[in-house]
N, CA, C and O of each residue as an XYZ file, in Angstrom:
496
protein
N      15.595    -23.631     22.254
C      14.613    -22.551     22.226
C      14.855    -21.705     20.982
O      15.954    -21.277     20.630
N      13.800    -21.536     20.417
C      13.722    -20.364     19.199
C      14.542    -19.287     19.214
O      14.518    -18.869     20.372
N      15.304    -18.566     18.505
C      15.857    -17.025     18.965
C      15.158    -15.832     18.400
O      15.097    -15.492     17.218
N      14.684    -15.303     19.367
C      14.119    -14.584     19.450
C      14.566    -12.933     19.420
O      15.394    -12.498     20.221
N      13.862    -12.014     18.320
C      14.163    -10.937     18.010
C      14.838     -9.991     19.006
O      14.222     -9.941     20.070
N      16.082     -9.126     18.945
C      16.541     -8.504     19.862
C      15.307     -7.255     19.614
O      15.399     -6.819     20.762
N      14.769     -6.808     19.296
C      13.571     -5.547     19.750
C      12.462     -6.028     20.791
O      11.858     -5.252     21.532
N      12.232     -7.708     20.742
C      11.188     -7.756     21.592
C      11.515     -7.316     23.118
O      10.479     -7.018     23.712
N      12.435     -7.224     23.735
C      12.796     -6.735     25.026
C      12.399     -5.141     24.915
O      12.388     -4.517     25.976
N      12.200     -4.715     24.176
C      12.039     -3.196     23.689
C      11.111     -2.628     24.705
O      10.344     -3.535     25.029
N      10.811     -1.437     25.409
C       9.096     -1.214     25.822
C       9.013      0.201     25.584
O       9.788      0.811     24.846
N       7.989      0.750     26.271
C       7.719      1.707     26.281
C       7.440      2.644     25.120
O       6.637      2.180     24.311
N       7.982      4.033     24.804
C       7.754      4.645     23.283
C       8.436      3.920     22.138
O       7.946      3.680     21.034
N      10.073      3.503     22.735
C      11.052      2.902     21.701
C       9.719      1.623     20.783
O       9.566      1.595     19.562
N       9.147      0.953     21.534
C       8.579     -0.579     21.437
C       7.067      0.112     19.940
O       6.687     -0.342     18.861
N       6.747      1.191     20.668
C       5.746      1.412     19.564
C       5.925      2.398     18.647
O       5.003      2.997     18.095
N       7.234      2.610     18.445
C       7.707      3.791     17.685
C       8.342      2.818     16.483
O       8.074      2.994     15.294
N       9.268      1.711     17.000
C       9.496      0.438     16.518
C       8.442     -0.371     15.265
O       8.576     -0.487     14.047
N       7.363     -0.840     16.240
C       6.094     -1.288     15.661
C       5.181     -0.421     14.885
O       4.221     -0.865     14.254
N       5.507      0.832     14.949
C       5.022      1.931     13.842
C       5.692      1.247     12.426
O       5.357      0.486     11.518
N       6.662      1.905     12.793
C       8.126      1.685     11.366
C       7.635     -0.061     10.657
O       7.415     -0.153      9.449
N       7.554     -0.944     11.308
C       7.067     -2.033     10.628
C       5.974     -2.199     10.318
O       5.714     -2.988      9.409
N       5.039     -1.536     10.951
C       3.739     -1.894     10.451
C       3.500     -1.051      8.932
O       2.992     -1.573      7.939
N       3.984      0.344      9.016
C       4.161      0.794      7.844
C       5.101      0.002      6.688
O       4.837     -0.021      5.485
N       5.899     -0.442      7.134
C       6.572     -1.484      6.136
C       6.103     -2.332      5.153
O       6.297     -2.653      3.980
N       5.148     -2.648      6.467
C       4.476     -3.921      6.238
C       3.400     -3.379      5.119
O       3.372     -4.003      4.058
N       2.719     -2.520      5.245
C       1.551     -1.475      4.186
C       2.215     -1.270      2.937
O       1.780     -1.454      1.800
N       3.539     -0.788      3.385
C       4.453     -0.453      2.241
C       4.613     -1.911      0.629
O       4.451     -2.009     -0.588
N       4.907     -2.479      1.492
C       5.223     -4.216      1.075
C       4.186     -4.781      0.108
O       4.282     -5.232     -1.034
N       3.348     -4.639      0.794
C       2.154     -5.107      0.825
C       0.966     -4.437     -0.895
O       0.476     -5.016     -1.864
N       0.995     -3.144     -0.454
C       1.030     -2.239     -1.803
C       1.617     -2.396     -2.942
O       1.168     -2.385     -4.089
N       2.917     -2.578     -2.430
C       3.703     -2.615     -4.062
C       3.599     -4.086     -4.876
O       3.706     -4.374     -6.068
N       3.311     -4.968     -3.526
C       3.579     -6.406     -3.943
C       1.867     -7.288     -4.770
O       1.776     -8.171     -5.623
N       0.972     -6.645     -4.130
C      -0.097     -7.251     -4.209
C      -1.692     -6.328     -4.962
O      -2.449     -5.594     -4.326
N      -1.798     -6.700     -6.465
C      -2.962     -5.778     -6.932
C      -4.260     -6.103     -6.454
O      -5.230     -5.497     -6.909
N      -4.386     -6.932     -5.644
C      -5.946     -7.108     -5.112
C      -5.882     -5.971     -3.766
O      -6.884     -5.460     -3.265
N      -4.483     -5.723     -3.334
C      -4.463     -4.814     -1.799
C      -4.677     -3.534     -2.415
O      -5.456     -2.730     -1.904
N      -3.961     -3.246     -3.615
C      -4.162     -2.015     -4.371
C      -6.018     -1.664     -4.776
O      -6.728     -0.787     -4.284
N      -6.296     -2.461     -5.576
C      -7.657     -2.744     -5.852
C      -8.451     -2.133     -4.502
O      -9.042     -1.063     -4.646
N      -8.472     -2.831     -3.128
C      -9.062     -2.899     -2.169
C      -8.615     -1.242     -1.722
O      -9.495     -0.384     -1.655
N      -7.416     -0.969     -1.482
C      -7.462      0.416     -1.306
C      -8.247      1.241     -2.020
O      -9.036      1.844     -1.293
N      -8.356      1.558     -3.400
C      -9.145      2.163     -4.382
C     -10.479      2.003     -3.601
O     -10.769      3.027     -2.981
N     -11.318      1.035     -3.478
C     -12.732      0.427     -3.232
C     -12.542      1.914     -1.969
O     -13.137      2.990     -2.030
N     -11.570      1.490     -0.968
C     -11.880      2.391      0.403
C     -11.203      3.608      0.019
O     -11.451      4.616      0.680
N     -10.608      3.658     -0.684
C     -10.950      5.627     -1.053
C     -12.314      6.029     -1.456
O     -12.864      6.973     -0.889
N     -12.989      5.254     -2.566
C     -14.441      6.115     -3.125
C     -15.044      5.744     -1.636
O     -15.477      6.728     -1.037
N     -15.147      4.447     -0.921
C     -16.507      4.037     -0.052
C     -16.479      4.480      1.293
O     -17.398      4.455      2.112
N     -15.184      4.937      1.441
C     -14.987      5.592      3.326
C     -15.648      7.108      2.786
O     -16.736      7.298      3.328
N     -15.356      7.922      2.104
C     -15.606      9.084      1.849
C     -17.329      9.224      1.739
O     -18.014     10.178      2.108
N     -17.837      7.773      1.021
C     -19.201      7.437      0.682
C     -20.249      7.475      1.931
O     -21.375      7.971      1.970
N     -19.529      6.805      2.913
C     -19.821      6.861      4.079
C     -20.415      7.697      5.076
O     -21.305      7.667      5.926
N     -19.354      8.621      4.506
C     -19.688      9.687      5.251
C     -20.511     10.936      5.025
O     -20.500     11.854      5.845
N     -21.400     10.978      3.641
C     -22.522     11.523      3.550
C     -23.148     10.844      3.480
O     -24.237     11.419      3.477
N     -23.375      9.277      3.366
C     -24.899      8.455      3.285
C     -25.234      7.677      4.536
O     -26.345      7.157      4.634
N     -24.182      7.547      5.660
C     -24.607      7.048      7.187
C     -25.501      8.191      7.456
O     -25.256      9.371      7.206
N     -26.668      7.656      8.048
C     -27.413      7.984      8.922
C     -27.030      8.743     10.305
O     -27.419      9.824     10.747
N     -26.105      7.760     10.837
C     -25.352      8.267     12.046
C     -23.787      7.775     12.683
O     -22.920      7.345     11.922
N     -23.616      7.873     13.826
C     -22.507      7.844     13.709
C     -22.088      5.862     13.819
O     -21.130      5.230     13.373
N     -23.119      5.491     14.486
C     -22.974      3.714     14.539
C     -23.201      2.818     13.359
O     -23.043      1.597     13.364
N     -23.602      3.579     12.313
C     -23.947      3.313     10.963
C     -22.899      3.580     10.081
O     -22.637      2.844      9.129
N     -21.933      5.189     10.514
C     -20.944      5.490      9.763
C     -19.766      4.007     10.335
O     -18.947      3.360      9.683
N     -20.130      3.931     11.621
C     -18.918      2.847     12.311
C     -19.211      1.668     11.388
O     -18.380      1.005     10.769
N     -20.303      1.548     11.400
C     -20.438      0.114     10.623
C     -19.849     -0.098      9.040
O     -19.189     -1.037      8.595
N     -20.362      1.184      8.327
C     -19.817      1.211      6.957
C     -18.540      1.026      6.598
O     -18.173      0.316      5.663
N     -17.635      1.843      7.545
C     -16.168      2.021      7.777
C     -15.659      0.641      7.978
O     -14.840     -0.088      7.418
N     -16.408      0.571      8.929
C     -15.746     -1.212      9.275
C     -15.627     -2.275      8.404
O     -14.596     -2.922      8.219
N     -16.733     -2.453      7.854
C     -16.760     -3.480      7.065
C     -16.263     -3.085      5.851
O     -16.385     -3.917      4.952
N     -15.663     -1.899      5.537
C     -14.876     -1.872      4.382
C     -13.008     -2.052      4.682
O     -12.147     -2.599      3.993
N     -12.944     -1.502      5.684
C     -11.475     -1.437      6.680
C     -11.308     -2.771      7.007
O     -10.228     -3.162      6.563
N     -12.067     -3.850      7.738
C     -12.105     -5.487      7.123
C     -11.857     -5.993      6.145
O     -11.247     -7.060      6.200
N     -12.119     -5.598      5.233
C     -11.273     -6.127      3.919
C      -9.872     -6.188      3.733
O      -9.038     -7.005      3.343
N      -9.925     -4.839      4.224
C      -8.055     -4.545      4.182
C      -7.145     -5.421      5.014
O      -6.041     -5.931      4.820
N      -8.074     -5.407      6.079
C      -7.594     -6.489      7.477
C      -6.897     -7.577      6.671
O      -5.739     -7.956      6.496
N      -8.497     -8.014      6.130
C      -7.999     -9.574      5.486
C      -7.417    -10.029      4.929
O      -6.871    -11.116      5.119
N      -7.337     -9.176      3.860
C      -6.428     -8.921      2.638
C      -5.139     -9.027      3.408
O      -4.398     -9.891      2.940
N      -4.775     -8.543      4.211
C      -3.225     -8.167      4.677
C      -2.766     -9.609      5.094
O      -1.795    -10.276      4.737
N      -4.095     -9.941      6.228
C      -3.876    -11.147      6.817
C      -3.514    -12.225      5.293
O      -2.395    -12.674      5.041
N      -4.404    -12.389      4.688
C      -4.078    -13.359      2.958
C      -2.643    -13.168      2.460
O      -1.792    -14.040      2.285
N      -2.552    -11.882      2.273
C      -1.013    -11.631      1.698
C       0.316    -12.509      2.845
O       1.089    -13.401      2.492
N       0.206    -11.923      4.125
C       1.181    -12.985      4.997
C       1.022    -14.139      4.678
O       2.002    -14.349      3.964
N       0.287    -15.301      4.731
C      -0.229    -16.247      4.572
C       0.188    -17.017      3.036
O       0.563    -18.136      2.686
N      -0.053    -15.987      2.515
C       0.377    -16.465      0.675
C       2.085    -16.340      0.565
O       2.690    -16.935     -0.326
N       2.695    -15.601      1.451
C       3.898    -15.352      1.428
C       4.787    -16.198      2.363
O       5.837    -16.666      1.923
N       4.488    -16.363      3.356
C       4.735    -17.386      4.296
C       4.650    -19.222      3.650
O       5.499    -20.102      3.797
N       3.460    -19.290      3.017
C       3.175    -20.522      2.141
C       4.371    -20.611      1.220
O       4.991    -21.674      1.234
N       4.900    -19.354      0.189
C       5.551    -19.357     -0.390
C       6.780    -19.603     -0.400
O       7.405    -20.356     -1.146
N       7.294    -18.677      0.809
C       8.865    -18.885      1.676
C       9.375    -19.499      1.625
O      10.558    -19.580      1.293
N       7.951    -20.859      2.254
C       8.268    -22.152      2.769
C       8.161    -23.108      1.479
O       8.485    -24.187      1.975
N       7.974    -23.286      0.507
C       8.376    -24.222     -1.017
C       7.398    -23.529     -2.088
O       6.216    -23.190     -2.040
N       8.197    -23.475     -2.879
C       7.197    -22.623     -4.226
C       6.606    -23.971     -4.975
O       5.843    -23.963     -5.941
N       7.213    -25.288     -4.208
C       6.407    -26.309     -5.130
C       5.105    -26.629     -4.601
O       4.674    -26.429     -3.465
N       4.386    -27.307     -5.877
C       2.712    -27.426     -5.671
C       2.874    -28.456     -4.175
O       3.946    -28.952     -3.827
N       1.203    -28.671     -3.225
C       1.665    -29.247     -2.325
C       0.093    -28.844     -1.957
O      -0.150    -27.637     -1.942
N      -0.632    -29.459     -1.758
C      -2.064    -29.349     -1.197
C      -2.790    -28.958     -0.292
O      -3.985    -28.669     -0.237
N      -1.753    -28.970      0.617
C      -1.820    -27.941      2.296
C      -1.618    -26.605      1.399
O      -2.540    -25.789      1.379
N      -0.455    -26.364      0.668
C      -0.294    -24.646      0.589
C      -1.359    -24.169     -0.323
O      -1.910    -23.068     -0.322
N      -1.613    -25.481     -1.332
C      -3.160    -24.803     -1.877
C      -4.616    -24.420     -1.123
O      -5.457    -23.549     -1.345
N      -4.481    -25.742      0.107
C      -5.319    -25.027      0.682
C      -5.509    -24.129      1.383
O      -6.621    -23.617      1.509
N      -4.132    -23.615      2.189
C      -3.501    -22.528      3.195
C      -4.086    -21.179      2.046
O      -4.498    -20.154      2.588
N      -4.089    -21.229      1.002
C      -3.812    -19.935      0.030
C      -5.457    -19.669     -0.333
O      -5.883    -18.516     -0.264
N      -6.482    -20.936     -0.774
C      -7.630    -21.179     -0.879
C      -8.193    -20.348      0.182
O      -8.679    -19.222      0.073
N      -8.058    -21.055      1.204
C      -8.985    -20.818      2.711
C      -8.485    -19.021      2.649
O      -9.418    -18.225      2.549
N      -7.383    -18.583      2.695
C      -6.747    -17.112      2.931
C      -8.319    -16.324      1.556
O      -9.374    -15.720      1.751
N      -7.850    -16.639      0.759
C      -8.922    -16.536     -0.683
C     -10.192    -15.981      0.051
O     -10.727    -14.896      0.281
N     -10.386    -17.342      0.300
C     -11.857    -17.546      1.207
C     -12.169    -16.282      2.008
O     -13.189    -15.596      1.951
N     -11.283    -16.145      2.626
C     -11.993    -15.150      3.835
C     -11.800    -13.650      2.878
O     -12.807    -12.942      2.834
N     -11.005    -13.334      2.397
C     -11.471    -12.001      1.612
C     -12.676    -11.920      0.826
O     -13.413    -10.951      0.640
N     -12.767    -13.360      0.302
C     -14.045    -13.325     -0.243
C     -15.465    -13.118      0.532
O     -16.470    -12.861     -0.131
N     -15.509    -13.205      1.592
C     -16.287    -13.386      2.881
C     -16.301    -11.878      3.099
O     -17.223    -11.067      3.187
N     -14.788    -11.756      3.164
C     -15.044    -10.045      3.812
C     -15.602     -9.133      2.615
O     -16.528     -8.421      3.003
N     -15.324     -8.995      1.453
C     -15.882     -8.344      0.447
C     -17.757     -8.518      0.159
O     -18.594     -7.651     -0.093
N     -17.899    -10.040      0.335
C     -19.337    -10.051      0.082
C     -20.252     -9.090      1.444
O     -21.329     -8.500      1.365
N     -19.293     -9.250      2.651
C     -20.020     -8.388      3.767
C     -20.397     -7.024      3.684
O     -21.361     -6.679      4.367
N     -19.604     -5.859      2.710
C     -19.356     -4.713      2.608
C     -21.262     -4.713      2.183
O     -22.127     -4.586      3.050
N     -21.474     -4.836      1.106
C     -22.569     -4.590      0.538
C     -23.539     -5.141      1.310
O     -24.651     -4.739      0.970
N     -23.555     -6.024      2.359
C     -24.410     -6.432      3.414
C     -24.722     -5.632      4.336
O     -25.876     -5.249      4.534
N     -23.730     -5.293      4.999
C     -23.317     -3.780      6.036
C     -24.316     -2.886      5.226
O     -25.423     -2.517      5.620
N     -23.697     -2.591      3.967
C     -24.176     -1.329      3.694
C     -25.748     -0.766      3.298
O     -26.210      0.373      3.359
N     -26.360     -2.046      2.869
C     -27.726     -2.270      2.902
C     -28.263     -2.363      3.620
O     -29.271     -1.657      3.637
N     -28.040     -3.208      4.652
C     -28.546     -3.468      6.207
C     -29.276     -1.480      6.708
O     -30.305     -0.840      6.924
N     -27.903     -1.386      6.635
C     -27.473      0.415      7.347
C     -28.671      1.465      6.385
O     -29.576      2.168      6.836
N     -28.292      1.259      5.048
C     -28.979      2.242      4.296
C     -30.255      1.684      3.919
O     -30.872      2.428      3.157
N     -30.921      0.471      4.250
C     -31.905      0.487      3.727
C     -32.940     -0.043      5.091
O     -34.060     -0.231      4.615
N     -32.942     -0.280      6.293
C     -33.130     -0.348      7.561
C     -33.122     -1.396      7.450
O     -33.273     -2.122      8.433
């Protein structure tokens, strides 16, 4: 059997006070390591703020938010994925190109959505 982290027995406040500290880590990491996550932050500083004088309302502001906060998702999700690929052999290998491709892929997906959302919303 796998061995498994001594925190996962953890519960209660300890368990998400825990999963705070890493998830910020993980933001932390993530920032310093990667200029497309940087990039993508920038985008959601001007466009969350954007949001919130050009939504209509508040399911419109949800929507704008979202589909820009999706990016970040993805992005994060890509970065594990590119790093994990990496871990595991820095040599070329056609699965990790495509593991890294497909990761690609979906930010690209999530970025083309923003301006979809946001037209949809602002232009009925």
């Amino acid at each position: 059997m796998a061995e498994e982290s001594p925190f996962k027995g953890q519960t209660g406040f300890r368990r998400v006070w825990n999963a705070l500290h890493y998830s910020l880590a993980g933001l932390r990491a993530v920032y310093a390591a990667e200029d497309a996550f940087r990039q993508e932050v920038l985008l959601a500083a001007l466009l969350i703020p954007l949001a919130f004088f050009l939504a209509p309302g508040g399911i419109a502001l949800a929507l704008m938010v979202g589909s820009v906060v999706f990016v970040l998702i993805v992005e994060l999700l890509n970065s594990a994925i590119e790093a994990t690929v990496d871990r595991v052999s820095l040599d070329w290998h056609p699965l990790a190109k495509r593991a890294k491709d497909v990761g690609s892929a979906a930010v690209l997906l999530a970025l083309l959505g923003v301006p979809f959302v946001w037209a949809c919303v602002l232009l009925g």
